[in-house]
Backbone as a printed PyTorch tensor [residue, N CA C, xyz], in Angstrom:
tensor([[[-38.6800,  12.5110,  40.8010],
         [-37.6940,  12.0410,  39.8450],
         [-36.3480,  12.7110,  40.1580]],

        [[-35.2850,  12.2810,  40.3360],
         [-34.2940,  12.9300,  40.3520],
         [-33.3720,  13.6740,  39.3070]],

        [[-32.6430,  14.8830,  40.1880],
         [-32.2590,  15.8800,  39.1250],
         [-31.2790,  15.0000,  37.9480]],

        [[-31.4690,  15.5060,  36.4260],
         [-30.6630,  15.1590,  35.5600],
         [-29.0130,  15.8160,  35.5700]],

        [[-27.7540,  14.8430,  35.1100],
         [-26.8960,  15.3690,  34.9910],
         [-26.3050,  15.8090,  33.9180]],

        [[-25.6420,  16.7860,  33.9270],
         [-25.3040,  17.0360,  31.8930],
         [-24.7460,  16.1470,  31.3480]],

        [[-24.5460,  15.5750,  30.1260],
         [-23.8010,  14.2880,  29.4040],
         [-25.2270,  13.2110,  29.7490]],

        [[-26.2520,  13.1740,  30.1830],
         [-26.9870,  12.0230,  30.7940],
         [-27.8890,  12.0120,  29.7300]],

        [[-28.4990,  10.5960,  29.3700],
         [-29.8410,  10.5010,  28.4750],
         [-30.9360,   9.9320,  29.5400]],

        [[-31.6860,   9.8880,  28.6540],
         [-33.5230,   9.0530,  29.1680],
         [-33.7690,   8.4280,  28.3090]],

        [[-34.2990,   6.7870,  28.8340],
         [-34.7500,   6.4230,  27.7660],
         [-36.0510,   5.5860,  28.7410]],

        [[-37.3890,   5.6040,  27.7020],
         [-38.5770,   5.0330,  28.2910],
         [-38.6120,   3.5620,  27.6480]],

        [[-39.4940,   2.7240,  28.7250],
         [-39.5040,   1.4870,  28.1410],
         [-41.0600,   1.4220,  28.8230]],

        [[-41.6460,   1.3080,  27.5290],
         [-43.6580,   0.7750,  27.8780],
         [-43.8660,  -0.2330,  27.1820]],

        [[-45.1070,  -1.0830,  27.5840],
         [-45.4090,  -1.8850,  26.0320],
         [-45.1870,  -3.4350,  26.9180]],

        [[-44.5490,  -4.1070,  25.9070],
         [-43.9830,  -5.6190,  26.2730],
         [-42.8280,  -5.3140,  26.3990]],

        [[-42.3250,  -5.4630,  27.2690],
         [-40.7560,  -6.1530,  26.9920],
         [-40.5030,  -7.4720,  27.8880]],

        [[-40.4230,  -8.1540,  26.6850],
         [-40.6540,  -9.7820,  27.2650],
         [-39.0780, -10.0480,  25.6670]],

        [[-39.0490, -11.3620,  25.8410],
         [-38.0300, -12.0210,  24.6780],
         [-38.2410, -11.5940,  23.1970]],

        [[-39.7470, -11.7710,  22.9080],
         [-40.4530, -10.8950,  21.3040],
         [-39.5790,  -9.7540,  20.9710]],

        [[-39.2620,  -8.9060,  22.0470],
         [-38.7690,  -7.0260,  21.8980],
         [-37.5120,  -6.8790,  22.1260]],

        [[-36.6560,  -8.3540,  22.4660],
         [-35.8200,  -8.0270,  23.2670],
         [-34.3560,  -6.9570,  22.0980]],

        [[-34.3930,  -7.9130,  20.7970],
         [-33.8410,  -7.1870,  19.8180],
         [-33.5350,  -5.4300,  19.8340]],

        [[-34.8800,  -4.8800,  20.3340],
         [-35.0330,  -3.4770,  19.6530],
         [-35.4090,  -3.2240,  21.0010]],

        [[-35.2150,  -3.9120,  22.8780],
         [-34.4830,  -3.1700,  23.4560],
         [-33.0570,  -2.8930,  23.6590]],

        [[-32.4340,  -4.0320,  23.0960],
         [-31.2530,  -3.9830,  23.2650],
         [-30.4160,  -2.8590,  22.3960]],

        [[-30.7790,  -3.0670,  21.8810],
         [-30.2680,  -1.7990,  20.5120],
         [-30.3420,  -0.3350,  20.8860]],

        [[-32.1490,  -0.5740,  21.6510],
         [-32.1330,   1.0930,  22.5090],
         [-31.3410,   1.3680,  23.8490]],

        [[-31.1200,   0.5410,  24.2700],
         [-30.0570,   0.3100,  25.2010],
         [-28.8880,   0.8870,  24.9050]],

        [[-28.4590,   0.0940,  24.0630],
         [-27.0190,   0.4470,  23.4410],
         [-26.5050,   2.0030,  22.7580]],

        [[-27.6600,   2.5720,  22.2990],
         [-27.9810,   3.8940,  21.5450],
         [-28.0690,   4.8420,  22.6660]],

        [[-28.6700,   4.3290,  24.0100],
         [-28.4080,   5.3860,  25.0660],
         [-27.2520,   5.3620,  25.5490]],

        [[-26.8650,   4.1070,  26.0890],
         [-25.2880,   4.0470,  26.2630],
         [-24.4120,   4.6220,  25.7140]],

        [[-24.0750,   4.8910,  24.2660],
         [-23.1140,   5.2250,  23.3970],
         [-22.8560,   6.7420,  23.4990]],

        [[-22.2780,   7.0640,  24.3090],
         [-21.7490,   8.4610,  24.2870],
         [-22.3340,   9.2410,  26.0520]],

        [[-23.2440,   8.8510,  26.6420],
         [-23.7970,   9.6470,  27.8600],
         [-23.1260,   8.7480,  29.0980]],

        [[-22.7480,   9.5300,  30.1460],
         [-22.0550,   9.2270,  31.1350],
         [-23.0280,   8.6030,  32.0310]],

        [[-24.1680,   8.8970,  32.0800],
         [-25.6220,   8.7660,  33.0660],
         [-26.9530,   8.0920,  32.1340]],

        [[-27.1400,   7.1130,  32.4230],
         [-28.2710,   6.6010,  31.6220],
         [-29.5650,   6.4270,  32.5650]],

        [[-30.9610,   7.1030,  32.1140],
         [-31.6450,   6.7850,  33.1610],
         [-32.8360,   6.0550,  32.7080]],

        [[-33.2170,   5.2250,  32.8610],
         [-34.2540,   4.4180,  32.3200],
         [-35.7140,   4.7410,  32.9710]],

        [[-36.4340,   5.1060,  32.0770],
         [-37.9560,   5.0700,  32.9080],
         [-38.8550,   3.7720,  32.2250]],

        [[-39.2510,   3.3290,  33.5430],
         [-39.7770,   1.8740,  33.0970],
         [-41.3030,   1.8140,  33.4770]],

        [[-42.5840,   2.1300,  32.9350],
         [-43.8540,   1.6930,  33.1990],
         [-44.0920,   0.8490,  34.0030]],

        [[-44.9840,   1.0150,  35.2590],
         [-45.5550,   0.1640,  36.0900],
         [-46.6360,  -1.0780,  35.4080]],

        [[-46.7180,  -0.1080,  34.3630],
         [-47.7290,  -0.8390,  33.2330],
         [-47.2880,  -2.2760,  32.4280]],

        [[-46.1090,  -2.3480,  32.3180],
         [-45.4230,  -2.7260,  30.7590],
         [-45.7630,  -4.0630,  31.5290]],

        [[-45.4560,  -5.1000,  30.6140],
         [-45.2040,  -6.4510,  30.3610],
         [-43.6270,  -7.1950,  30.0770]],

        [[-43.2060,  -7.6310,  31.1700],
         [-41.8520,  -7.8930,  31.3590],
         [-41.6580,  -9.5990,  31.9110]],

        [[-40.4910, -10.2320,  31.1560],
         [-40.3410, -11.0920,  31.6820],
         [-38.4710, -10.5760,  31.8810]],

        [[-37.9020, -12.2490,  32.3350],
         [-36.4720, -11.9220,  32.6460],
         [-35.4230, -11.3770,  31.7340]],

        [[-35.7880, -12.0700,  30.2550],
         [-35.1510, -11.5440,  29.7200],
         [-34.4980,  -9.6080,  29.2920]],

        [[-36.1140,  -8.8430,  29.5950],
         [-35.6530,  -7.3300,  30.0770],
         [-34.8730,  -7.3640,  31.1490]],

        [[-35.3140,  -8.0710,  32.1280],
         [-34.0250,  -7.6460,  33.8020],
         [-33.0470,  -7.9650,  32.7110]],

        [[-32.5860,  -9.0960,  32.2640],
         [-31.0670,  -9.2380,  32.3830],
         [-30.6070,  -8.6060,  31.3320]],

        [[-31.1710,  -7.6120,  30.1590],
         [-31.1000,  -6.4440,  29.7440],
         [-30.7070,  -5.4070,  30.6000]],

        [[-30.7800,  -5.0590,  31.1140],
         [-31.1580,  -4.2140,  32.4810],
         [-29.3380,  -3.9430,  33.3410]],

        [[-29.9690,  -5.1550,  33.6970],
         [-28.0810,  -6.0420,  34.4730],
         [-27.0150,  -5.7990,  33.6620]],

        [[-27.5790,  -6.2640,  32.3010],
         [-26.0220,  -6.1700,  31.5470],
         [-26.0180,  -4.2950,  31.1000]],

        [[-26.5570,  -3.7370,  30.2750],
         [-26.4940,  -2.4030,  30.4590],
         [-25.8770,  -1.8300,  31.8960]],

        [[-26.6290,  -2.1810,  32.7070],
         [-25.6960,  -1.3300,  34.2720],
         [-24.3910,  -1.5860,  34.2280]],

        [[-23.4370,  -2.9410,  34.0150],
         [-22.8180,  -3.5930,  34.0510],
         [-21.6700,  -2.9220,  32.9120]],

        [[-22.4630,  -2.6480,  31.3520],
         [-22.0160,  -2.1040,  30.1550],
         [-21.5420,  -0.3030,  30.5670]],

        [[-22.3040,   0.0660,  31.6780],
         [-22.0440,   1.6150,  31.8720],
         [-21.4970,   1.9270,  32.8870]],

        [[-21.1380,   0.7690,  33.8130],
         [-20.0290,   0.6110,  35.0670],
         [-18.8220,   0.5530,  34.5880]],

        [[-18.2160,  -0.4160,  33.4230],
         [-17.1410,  -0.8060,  33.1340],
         [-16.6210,   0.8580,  31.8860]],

        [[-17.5970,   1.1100,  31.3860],
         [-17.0530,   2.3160,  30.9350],
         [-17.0010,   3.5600,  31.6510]],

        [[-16.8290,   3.5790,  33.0340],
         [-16.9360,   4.6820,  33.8590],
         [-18.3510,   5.4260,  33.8700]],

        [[-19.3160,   4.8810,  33.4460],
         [-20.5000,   5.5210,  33.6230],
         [-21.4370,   4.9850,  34.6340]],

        [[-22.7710,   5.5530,  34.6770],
         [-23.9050,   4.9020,  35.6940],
         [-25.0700,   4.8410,  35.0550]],

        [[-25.4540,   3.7880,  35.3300],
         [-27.4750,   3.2760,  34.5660],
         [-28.1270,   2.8970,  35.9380]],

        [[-29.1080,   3.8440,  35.6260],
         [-30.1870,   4.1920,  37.0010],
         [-30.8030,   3.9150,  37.0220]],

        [[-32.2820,   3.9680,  37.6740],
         [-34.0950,   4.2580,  37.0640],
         [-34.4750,   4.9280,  37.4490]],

        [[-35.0660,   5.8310,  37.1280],
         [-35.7370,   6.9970,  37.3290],
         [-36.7400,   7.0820,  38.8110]],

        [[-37.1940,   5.5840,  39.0970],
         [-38.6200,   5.5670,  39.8290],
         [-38.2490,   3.8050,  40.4000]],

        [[-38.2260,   3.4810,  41.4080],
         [-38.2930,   2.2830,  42.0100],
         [-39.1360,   1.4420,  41.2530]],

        [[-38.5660,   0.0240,  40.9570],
         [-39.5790,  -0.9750,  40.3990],
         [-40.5550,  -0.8380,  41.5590]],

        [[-41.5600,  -1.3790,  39.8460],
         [-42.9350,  -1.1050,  40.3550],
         [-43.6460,  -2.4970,  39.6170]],

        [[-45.0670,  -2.6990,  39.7710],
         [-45.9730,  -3.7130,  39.3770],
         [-45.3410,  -5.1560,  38.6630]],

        [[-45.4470,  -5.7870,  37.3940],
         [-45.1350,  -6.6720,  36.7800],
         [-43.2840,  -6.6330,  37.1460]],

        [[-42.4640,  -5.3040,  37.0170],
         [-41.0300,  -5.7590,  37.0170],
         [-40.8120,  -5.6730,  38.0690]],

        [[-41.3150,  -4.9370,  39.4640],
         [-40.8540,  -5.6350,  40.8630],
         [-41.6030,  -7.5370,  40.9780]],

        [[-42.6800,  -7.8130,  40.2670],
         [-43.0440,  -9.1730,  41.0090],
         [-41.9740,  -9.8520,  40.0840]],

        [[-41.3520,  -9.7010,  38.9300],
         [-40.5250, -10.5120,  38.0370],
         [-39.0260, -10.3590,  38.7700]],

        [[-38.8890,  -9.5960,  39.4350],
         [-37.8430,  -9.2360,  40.0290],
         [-37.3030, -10.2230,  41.4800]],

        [[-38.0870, -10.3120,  42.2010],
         [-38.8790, -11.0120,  43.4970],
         [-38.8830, -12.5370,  43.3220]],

        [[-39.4630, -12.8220,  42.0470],
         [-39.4030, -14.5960,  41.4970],
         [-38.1010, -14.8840,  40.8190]],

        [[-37.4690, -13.6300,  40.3450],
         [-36.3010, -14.3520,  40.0270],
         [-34.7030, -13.7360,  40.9440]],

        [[-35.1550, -13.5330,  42.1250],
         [-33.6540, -13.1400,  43.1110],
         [-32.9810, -12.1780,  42.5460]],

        [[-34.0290, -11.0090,  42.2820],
         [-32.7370,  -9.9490,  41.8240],
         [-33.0370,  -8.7950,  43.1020]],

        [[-33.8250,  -9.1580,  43.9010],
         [-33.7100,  -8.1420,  44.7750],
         [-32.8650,  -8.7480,  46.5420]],

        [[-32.3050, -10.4720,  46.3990],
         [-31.4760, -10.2060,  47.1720],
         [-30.5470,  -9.8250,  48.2000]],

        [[-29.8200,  -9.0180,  47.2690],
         [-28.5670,  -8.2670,  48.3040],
         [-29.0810,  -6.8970,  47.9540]],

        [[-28.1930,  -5.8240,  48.6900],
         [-28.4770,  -4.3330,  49.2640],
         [-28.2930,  -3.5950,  48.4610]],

        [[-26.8130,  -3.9250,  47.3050],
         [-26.9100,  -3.3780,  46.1240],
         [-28.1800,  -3.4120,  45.0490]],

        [[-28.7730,  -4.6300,  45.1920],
         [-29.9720,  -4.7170,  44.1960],
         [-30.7800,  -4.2610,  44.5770]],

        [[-31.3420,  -4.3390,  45.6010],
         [-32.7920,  -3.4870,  46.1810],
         [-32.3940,  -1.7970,  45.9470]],

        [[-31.2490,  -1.4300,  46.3160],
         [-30.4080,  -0.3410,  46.1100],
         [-30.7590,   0.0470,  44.7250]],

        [[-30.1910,  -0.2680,  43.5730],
         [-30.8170,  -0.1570,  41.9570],
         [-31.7710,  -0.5200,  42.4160]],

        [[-32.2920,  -1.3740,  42.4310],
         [-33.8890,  -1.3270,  41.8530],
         [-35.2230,  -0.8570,  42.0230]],

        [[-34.7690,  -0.8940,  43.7930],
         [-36.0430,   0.0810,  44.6850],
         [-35.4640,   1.3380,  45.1810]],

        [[-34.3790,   1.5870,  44.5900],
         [-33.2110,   3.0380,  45.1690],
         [-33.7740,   2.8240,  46.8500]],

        [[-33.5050,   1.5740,  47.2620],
         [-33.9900,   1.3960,  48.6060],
         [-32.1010,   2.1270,  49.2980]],

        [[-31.2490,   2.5950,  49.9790],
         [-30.0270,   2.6150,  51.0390],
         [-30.5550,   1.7830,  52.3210]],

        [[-29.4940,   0.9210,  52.4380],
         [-29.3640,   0.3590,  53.8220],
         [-28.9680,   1.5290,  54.8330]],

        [[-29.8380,   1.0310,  55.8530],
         [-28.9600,   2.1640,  56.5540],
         [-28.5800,   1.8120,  57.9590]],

        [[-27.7860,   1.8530,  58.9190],
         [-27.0940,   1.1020,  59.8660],
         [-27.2350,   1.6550,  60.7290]]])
């Protein structure tokens, strides 16, 4: 896992997160966001995910870019959110595999 930075939170996501949860991830989202420079998400290999978490996900990174901050993951997608990832083109380009599998191109 990589080292934490000061100002940074954690936040875990297990369980479902499919459209049902999406409410009360978004909210936890937003509650980590609000004040920490570094957001790091730990996401279960376990959980139950459809797109609507990725594009939770996207927009948070997106929400902590534009305020000078960074949203990470703790641990390379894994099980259900790498195959949801894969069917829906978020792994792509170099930046995305980059977030998502902390894969670096390297030349």
């Amino acid at each position: 896992m990589p080292e934490r930075i000061p100002g940074s939170a954690t936040i875990e996501f297990v369980g479902e997160l499919t459209i049902r949860s999406a409410v009360e991830s978004r909210e936890r989202l937003l509650a980590a966001l609000d004040g920490a420079s570094t957001v790091w998400a730990n996401i279960s290999p376990d959980t139950v995910i459809d797109l609507t978490f990725v594009q939770l996900i996207e927009a948070a990174r997106r929400t902590a870019r534009e305020a000078g901050g960074e949203f990470r993951l703790s641990e390379p997608a894994a099980g259900q959110l790498r195959e949801t990832l894969a069917r829906g083109g978020f792994l792509a380009t170099s930046q995305d595999r980059e977030f998502w599998l902390l894969q670096s191109e390297v030349c």
